[in-house]
MDAnalysis code that builds the backbone (N, CA, C; Angstrom):
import MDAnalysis as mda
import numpy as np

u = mda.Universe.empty(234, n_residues=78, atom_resindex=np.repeat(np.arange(78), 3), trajectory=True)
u.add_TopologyAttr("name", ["N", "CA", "C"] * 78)
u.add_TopologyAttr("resid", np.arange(1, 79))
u.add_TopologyAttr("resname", ["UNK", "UNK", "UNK", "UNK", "UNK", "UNK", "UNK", "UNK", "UNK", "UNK", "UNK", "UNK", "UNK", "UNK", "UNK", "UNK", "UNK", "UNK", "UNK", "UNK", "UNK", "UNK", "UNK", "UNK", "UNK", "UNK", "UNK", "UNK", "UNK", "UNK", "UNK", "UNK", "UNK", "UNK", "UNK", "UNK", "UNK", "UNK", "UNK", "UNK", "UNK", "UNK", "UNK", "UNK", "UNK", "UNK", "UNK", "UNK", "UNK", "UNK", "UNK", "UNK", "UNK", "UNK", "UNK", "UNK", "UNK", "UNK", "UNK", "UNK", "UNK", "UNK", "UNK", "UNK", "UNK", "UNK", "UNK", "UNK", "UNK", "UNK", "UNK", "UNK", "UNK", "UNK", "UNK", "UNK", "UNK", "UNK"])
u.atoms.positions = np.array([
    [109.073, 111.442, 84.333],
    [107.999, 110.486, 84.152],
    [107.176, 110.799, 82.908],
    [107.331, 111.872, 82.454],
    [106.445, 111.978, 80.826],
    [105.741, 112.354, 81.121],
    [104.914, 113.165, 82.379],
    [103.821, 113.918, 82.636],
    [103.182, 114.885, 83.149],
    [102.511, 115.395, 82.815],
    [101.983, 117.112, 83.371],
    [101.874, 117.094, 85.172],
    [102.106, 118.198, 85.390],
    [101.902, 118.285, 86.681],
    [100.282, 118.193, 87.010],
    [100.064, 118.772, 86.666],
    [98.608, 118.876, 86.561],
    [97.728, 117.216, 86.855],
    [98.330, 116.710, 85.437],
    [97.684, 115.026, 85.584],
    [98.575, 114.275, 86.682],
    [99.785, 114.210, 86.901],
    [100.012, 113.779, 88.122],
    [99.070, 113.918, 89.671],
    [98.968, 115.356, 89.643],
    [97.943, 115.686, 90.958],
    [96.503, 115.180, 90.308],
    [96.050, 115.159, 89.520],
    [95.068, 114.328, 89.269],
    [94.880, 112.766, 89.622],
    [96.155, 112.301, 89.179],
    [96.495, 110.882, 89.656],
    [96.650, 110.883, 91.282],
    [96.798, 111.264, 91.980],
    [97.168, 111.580, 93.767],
    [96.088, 111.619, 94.093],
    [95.335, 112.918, 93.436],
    [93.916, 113.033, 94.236],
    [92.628, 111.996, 93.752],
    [92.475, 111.269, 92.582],
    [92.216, 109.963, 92.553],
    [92.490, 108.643, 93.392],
    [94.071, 108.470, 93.502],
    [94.673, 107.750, 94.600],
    [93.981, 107.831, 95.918],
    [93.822, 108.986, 96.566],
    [93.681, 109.535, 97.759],
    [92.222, 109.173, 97.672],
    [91.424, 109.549, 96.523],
    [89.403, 109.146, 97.004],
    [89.688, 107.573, 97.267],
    [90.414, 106.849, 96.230],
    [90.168, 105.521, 96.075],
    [90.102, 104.455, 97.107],
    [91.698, 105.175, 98.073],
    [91.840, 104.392, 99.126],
    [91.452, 104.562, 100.255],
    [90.331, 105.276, 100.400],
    [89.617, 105.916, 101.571],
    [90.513, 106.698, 102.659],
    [91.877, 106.576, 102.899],
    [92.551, 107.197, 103.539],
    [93.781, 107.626, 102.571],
    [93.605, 109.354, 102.836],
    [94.903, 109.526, 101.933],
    [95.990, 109.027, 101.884],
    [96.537, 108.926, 100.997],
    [98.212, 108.170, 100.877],
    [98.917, 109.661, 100.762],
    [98.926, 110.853, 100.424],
    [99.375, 112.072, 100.293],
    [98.951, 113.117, 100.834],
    [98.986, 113.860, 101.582],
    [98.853, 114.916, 102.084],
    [99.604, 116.433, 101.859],
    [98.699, 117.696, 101.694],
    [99.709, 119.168, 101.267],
    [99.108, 120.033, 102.305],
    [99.616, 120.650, 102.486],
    [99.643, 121.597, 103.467],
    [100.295, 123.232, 102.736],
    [99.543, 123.822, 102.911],
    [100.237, 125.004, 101.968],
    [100.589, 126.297, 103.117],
    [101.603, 126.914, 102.660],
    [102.254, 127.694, 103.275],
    [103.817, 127.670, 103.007],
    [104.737, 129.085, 103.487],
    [105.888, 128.934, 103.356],
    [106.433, 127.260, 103.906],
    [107.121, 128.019, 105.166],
    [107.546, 127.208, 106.373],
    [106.873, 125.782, 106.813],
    [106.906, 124.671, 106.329],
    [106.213, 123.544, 106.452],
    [105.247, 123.149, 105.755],
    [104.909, 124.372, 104.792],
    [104.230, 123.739, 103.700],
    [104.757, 122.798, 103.112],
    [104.152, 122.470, 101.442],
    [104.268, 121.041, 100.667],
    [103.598, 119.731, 101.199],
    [103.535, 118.577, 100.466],
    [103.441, 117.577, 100.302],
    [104.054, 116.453, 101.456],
    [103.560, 115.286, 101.869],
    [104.151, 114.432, 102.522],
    [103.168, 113.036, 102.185],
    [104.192, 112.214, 102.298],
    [103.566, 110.798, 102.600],
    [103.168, 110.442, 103.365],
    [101.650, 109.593, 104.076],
    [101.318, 109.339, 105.217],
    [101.572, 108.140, 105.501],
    [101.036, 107.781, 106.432],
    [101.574, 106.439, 107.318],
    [100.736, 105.463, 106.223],
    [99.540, 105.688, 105.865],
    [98.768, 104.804, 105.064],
    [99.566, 104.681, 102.978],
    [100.006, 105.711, 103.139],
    [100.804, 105.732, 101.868],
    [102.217, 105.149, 101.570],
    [102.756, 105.002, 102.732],
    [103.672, 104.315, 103.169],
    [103.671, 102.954, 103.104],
    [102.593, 102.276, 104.346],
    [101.934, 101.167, 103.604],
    [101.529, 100.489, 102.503],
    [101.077, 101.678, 101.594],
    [100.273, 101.224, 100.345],
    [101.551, 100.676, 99.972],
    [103.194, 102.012, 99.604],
    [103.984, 101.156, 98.828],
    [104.998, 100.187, 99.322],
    [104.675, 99.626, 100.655],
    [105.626, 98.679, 101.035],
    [104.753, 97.276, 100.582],
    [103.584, 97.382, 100.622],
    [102.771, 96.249, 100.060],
    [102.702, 96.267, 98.812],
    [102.646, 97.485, 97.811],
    [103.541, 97.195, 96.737],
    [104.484, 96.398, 96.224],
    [105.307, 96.823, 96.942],
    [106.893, 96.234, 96.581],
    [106.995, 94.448, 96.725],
    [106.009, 94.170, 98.388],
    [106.103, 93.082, 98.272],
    [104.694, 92.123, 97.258],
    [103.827, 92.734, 96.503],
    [103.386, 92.154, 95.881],
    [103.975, 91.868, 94.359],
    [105.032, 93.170, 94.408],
    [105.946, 92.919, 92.949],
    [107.042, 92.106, 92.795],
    [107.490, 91.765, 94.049],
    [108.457, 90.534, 93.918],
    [107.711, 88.968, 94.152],
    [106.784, 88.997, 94.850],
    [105.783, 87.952, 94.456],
    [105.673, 87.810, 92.976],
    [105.341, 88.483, 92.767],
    [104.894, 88.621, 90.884],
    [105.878, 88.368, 89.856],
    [107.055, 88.671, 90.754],
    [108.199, 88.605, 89.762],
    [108.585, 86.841, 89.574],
    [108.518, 86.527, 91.152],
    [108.619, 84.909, 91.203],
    [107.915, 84.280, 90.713],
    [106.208, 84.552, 90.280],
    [105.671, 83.889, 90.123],
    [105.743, 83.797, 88.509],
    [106.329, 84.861, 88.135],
    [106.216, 84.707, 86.654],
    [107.553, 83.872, 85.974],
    [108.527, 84.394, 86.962],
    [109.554, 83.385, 86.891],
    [109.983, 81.634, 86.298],
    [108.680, 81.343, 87.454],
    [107.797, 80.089, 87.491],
    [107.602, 79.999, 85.995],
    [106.639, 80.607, 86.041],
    [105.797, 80.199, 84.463],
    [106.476, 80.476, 83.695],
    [107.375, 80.977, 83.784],
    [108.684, 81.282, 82.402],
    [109.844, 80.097, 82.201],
    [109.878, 79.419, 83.402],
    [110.293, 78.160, 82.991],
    [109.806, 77.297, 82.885],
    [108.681, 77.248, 83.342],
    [107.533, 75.776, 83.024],
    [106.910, 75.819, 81.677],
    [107.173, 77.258, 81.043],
    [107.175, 77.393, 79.729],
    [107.957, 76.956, 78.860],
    [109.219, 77.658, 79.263],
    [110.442, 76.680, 78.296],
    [110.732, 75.436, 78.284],
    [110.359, 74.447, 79.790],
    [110.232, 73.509, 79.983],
    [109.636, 72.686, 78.841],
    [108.382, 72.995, 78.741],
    [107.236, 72.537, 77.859],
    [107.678, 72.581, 76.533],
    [108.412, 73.559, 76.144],
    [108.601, 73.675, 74.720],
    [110.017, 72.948, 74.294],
    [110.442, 72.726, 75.041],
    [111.799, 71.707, 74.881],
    [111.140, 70.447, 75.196],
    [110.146, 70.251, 75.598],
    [110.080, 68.579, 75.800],
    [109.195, 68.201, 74.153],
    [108.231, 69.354, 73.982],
    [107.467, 69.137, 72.441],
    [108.587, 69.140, 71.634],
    [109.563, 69.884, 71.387],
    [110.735, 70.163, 70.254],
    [111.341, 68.627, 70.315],
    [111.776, 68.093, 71.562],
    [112.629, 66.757, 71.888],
    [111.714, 65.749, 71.538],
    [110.404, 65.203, 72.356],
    [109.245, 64.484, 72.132],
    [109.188, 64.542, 70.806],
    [108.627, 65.019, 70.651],
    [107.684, 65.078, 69.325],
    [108.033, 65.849, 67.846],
    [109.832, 65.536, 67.721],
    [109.676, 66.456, 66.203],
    [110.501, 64.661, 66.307],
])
């Protein structure tokens, strides 16, 4: 991803104030230590995903109502 570990956990623990319930959780120790995703982080990126294929359609849209437009000025009007 192009970035420090450091600013990554910066980015998490930002994440984590923002959304009032962590999306990440660490636990330190050998045996079951590390990192996990929570149930609320989980969430966050399944509502993600479906706001990015929304987005994708919607731009879709406007990407042909664009070309639309510009073929009817080119046809119309030259």
């Amino acid at each position: 991803m192009n970035m420090s570990y450091k600013h990554a956990w910066q980015l998490i623990n930002s994440m984590n104030r923002q959304a009032g319930k962590p999306f990440i959780e660490t636990q330190v120790g050998g045996t079951g230590g590390g990192t996990k995703l929570t149930k609320a982080g989980q969430k966050a990126i399944e509502q993600f995903w479906r706001i990015h294929e929304r987005f994708k359609k919607f731009l879709s849209e406007e990407i042909r109502i664009l070309e639309f437009s510009l073929f009817i000025n080119i046809v119309i009007f030259k």
